[in-house]
C-alpha positions in Angstrom: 37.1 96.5 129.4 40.8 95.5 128.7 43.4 94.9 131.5 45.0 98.1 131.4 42.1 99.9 130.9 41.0 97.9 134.2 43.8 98.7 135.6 43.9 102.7 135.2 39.9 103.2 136.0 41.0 101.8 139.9 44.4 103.8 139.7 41.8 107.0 139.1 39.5 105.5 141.7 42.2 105.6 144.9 43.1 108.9 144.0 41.4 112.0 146.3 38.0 112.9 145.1 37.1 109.0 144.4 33.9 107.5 145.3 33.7 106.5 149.3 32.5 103.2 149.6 28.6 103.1 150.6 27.9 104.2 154.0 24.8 102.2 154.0 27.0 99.1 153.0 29.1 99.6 155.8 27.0 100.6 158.4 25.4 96.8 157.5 28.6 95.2 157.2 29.6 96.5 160.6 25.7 95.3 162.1 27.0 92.5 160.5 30.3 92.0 162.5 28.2 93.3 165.9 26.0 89.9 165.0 28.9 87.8 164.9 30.5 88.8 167.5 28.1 88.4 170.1 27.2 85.3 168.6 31.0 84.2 169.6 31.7 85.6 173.1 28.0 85.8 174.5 29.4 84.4 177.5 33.0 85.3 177.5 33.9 87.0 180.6 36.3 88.9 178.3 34.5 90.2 175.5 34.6 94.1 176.5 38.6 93.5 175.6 38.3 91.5 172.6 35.7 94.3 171.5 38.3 97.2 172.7 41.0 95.7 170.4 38.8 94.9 167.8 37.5 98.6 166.8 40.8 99.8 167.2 42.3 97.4 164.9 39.7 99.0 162.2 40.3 102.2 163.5 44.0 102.3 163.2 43.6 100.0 159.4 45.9 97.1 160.8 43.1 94.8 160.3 43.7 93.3 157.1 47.2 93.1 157.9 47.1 90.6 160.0 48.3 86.9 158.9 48.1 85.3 162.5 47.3 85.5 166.3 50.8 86.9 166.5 50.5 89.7 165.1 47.8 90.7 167.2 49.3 93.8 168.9 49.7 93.9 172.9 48.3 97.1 174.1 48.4 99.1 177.4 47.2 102.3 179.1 50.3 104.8 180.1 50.0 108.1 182.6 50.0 111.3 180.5 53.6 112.2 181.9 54.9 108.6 179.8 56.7 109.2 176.7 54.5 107.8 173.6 55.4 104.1 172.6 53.9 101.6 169.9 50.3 100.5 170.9 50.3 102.8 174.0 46.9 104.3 175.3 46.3 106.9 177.7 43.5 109.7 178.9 44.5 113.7 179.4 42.2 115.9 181.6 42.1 118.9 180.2 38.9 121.4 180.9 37.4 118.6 183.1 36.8 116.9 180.0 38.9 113.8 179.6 40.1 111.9 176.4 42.0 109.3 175.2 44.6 109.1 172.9 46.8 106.7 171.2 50.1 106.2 169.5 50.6 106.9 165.8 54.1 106.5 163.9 55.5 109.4 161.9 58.4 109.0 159.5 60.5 112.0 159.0 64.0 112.6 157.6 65.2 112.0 161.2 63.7 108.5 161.7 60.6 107.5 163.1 58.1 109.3 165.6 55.4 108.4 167.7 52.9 110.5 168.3 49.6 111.1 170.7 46.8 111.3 168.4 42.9 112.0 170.0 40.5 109.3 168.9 37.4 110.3 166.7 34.5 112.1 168.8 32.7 109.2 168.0 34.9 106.5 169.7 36.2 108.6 172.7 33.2 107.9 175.1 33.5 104.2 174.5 37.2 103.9 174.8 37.5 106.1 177.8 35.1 103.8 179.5 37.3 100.8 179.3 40.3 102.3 179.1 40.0 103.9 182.5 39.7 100.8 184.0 43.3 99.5 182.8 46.1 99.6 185.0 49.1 102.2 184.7 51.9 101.3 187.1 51.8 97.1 185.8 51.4 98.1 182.2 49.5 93.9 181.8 49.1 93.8 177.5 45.7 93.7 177.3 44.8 90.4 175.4 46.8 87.5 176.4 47.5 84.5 174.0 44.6 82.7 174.4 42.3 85.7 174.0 44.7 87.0 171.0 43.8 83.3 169.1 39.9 84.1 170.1 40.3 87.3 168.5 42.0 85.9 165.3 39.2 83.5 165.0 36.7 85.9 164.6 38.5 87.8 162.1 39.7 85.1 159.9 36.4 83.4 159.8 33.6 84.3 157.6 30.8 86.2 157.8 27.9 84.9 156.5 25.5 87.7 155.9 22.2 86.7 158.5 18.7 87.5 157.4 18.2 90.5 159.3 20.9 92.1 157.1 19.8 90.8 153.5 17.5 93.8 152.5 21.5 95.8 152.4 23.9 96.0 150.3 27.1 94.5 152.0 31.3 95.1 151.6 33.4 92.1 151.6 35.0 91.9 155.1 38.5 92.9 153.9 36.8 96.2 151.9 35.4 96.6 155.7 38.4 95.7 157.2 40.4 98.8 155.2 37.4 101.6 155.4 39.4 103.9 157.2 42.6 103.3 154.3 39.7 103.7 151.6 38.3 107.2 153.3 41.8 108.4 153.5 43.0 107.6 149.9 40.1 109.3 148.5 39.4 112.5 150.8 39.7 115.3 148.6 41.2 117.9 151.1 43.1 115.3 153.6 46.6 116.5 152.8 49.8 114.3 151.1 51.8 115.0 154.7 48.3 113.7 156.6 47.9 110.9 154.1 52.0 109.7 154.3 51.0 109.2 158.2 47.9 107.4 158.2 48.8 104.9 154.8 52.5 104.8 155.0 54.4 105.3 151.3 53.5 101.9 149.7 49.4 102.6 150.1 50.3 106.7 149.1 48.6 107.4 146.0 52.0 109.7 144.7 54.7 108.6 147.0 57.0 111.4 145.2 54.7 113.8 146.6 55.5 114.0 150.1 58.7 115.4 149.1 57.1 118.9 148.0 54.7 119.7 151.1 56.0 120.7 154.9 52.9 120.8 157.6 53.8 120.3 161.4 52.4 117.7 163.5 50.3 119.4 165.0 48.7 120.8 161.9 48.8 116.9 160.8 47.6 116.1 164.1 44.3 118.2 163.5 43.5 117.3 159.8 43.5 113.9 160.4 41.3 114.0 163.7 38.7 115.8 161.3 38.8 113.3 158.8 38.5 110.6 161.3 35.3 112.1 162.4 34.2 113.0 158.8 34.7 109.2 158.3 32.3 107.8 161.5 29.9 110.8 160.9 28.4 109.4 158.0 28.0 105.8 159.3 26.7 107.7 162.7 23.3 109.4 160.0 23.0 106.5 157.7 22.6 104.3 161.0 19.8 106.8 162.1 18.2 107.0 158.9 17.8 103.6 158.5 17.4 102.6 162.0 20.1 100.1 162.1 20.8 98.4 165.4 24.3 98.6 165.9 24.2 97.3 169.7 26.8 95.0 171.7 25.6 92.1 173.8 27.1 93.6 176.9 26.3 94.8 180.1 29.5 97.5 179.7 29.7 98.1 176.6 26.8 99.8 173.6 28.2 100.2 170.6 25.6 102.9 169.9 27.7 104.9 172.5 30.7 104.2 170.7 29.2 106.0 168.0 28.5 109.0 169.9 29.4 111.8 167.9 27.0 114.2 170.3 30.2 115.1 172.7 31.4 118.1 174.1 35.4 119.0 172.9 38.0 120.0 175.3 39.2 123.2 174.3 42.4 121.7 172.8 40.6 120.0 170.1 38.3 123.3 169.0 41.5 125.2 167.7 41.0 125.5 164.3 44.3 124.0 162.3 46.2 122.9 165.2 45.8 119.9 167.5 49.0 120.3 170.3 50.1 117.0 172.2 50.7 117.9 176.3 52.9 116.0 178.8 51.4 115.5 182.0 54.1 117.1 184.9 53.9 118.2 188.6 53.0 121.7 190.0 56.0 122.3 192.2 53.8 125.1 193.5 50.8 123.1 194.5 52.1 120.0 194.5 49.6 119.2 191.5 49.8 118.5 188.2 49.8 120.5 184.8 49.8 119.7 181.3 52.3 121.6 179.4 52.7 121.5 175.7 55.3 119.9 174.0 57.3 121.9 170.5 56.2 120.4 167.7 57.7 119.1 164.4 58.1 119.2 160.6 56.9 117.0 158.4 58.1 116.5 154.8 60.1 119.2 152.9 62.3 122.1 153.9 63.8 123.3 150.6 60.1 125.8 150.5 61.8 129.6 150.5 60.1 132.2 152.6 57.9 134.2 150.2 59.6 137.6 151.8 63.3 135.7 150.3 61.3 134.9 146.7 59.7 138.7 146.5 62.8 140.3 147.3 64.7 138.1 144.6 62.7 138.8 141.6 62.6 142.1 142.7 66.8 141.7 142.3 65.9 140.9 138.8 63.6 143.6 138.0 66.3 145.7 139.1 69.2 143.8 137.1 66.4 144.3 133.9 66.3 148.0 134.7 70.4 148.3 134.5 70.0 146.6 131.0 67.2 149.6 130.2 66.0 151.4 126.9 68.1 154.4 127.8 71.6 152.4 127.9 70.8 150.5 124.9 73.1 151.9 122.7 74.5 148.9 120.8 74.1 145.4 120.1 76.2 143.8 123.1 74.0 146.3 125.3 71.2 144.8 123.5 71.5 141.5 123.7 72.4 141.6 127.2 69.3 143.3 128.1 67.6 140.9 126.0 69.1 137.9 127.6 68.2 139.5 131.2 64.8 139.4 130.0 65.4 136.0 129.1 66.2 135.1 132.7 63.6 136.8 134.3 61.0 135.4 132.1 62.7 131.8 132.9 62.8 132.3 136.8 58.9 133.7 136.5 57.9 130.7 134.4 59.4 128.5 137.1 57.5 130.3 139.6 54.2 130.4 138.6 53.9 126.8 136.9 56.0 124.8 139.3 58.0 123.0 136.0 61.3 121.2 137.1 64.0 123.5 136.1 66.6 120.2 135.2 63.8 119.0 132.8 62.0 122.3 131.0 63.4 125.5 131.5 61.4 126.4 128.5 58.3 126.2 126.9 58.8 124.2 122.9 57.4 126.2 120.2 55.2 123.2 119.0 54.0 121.9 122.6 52.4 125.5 122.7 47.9 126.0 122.2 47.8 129.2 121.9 48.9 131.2 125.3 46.6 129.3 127.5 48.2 125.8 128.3 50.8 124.0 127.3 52.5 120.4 127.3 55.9 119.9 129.3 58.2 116.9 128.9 58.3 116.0 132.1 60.5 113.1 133.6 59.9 111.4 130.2 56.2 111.9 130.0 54.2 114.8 128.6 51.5 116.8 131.3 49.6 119.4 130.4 50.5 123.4 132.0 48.3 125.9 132.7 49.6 129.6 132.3 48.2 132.4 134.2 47.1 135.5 132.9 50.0 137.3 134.1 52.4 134.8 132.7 50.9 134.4 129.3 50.9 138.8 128.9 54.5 138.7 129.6 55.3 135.5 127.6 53.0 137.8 124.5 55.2 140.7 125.3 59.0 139.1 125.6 58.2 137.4 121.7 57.6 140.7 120.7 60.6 142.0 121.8 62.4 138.9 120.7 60.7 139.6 117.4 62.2 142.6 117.1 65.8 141.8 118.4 66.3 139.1 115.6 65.3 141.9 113.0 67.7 144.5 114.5 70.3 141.2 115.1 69.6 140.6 111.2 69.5 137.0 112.2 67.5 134.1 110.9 68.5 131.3 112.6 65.7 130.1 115.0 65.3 127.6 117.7 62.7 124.7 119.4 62.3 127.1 122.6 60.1 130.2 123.4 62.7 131.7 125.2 66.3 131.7 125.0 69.6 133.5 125.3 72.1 134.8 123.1 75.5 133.7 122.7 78.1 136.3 121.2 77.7 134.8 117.7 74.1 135.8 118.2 72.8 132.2 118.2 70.3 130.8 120.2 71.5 129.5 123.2 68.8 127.1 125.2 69.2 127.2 129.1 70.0 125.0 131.3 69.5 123.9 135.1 73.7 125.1 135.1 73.2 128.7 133.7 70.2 128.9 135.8 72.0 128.2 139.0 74.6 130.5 138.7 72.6 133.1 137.4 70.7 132.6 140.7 73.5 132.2 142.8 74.8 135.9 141.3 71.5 137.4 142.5 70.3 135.9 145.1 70.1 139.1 147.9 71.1 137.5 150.8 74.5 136.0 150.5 75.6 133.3 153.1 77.0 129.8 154.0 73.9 128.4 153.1 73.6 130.0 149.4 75.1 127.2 147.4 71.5 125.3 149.0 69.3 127.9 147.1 68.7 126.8 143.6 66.2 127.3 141.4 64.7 124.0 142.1 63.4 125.7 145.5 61.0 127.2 143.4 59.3 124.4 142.7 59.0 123.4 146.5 57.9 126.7 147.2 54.8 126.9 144.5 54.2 123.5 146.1 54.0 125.2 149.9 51.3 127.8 147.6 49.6 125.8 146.6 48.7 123.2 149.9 48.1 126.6 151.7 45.8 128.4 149.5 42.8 128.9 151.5 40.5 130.7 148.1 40.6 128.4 146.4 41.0 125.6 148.6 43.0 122.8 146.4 41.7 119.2 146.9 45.1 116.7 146.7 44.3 116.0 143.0 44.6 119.8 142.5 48.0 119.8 143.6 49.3 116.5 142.5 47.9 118.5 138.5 50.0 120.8 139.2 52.6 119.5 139.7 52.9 116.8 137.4 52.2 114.1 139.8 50.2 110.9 138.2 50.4 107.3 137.7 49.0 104.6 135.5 45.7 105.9 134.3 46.3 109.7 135.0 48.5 110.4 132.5 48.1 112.7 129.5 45.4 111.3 127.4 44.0 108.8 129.8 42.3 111.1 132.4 40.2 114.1 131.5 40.3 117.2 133.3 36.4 119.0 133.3 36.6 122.7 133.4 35.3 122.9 136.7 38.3 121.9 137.4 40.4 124.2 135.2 38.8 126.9 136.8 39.5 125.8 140.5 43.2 126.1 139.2 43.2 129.3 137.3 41.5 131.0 140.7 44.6 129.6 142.1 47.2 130.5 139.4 46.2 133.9 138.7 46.3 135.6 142.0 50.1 134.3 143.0 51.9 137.2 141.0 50.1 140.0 142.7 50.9 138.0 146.1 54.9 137.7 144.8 54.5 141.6 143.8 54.9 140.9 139.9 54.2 143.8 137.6 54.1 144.7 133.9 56.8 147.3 134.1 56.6 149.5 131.0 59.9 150.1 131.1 60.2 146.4 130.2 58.1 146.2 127.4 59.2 148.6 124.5 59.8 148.0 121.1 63.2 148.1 119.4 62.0 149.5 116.2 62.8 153.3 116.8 66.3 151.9 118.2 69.3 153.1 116.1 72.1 151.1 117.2 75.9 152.3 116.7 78.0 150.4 114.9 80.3 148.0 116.8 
């Protein structure tokens, strides 16, 4: 295998849907690291912290970025009624159920955000029981220099494999140390919004993709609290099935505990698609205290239209179509204007339905075209293949019928690259553009306001994107979506990945649906033929 060739099979590999590193691998590697580490602080007064810090390091993937001791992070338990801060712990009581939570960084437009997030299932019983026994009001950093330089030892040393662990397959300690940053990258139905939070936008597979999605927090919140537990769940059976003794040399601490995933959920973490945050306050009533919920936030794009706004436009130019209708038709400026606003409601349907960038390919070329089926788009300088739903490939049959028969009542031969296209008053072919398209959209969009000159046909593209991460049947993995919408990299573009049609399917179940939900039709009126048209002389 060549370089490149090298080099596009791992691009393929990080993408969602790859193949999740061995679970019986890790589960060995980490009876590995148990095996070192109470070979190292056996009789450290201190090894309940420097095991605290340790799994949370893996947990929160800062592991294999450390370079020294320094870097080791300071952390500290908070009341829930403290704002959330870098490295800050706490516990909420909700239900008589108590769990911990810690700090997680979210970038928005705004700046940065930090957020509670719950710990796994698996973790919570073994962080609550040392984190409850951390101090509030004096807010001491949990490892102190010394302790930080043990810890950094035991990480930057290496870890020979001991012969209880040789009938396993192992990872290499920095594969180990980035598990969680593995698991994320390739989890099919972990979403680009969830995915920008937990890897930041230099490990994001398609950086550019963030910009199309909008989720809250708290909708972040919960998908990525699932996937953490999806994540320990599997080292939590592969440990059982092969009995693997995964415990601490402690009289505190058992990792097997750790990996408890038989726990009972406080009834904030059962709601299905939501996780809210609370801040802990007093009862002025009972002199008590009460968690109340804090608002949430957005997270990546707002340009997405509300699909009542996108129905009632296109329903604006059915009705502009209908002005231009069979029975006005009398002569050929009346006919090439209702041709042409066919043209732009073909254009703005196409842009719908297929997500295309309207500055790059307004229309479909004549010679990119297989049939009616699929197609390939010049897309930022690279060609992608697009799949057409039924609905759109009836009306595309339909309007080069009509178009057909326009050019033989026109009398014209002249011919251009494009499917569609507009007519000029010279009758030539006249491609469009992201300008006409604007102000053609600007003319008819129904609600007219301060904000108008912000809606441009570019929100269309947002807005199949919002679709598509919110279609429930079928539900789209990442790599669905980034297809779509023309998101790849090095290995993934046209002619270097293959699409199975499984796969083809999965996005046809998605495609063909989304006119009926936008309330598209194939109006008869629409679709006649021009042949029994007599036109009057101009």
């Amino acid at each position: 295998m060549g370089m490149n060739a090298a080099i596009a099979k791992n691009n393929r590999k990080k993408n969602s849907g790859g193949i999740a590193p061995d679970a019986l691998h890790v589960v060995n590697t980490l009876q590995i690291a148990i095996i070192h580490f109470n070979r190292s602080f056996h009789d450290s007064e201190d090894n309940a912290p420097l095991l605290f810090t340790f799994i949370y390091l893996w947990m929160t993937q800062q592991l294999d970025s450390l370079t020294a001791a320094e870097d080791i992070p300071s952390l500290s338990r908070v009341t829930g009624k403290d704002a959330c801060a870098e490295h800050r712990l706490r516990i909420i009581n909700l239900n008589g159920i108590s769990w911990v939570e810690y700090a997680l960084c979210y970038s928005t437009s705004t700046g940065v955000v930090w957020q509670w997030q719950p710990v796994p299932s698996a973790l919570n019983h073994f962080f609550y029981r040392y984190v409850r026994t951390l101090n509030t009001t004096a807010q001491k950093p949990l490892l102190n220099v010394a302790l930080k330089q043990q810890l950094w030892r035991f990480i930057n040393k290496s870890w020979k494999t001991p012969k209880l662990c040789a009938q396993y397959g192992r990872l290499r300690k920095d594969v180990f140390f980035r598990y969680f940053t593995i698991m994320a990258q390739r989890c099919p139905y972990l979403s680009t919004s969830a995915k920008s939070v937990l890897l930041g936008n230099k490990t994001l597979h398609h950086r550019s993709a963030t910009a199309y999605q909008r989720e809250s927090s708290d909708q972040i919140r919960y998908k990525i609290f699932k996937a953490h537990n999806e994540y320990l769940e599997r080292i939590v059976q592969t440990a059982s099935r092969y009995r693997i003794n995964l415990a601490i040399d402690s009289a505190h601490h058992h990792l097997s505990l750790l990996l408890n995933t038989k726990v009972t959920l406080p009834a904030y973490l059962t709601t299905v698609g939501k996780i809210v945050v609370f801040e802990r306050r007093k009862n002025p009533r009972d002199h008590g205290y009460q968690y109340i919920e804090l608002p949430t936030f957005w997270v990546g794009s707002d340009r997405a239209l509300p699909l009542d706004d996108v129905r009632t436009f296109f329903l604006a130019l059915d009705n502009n179509v209908k002005q231009h209708a069979v029975a006005k038709v009398t002569t050929k400026t009346q006919l090439k204007a209702y041709y042409n606003a066919l043209t732009y409601q073909l254009a703005f349907q196409f842009l719908m339905l297929t997500g295309a960038r309207p500055t790059h390919a307004i229309s479909l070329e004549t010679r990119r075209c297989y049939g009616t089926f699929q197609s390939t788009l010049l897309d930022k300088g690279r060609y992608r293949t697009l799949y057409l739903c039924d609905y759109l490939q009836q009306t595309i049959t339909h309007y080069l019928a009509i178009q057909q028969n326009l050019l033989t009542q026109l009398g014209s031969h002249t011919s251009s690259p494009f499917l569609w296209f507009l007519f000029d008053e010279n009758n030539q072919p006249l491609p469009l553009n992201a300008r006409s398209m604007r102000q053609f959209m600007h003319q008819h969009w129904p609600y007219k306001s301060s904000n108008v000159k912000k809606i441009v046909p570019y929100c269309l593209r947002h807005t199949f994107a919002q679709q598509a991460l919110t279609s429930i049947n079928p539900q789209l993995t990442t790599q669905h979506i980034d297809r779509l919408m023309g998101h790849s990299s090095f290995g993934e573009h046209l002619g270097s990945d293959q699409c199975f049609p499984i796969n083809k399917k999965i996005l046809l179940q998605f495609l063909n649906p989304l006119p009926g939900k936008l309330y598209f039709s194939l109006d008869s009126t629409t679709l006649f033929s021009f042949s029994h048209i007599h036109l009057l002389q101009e």
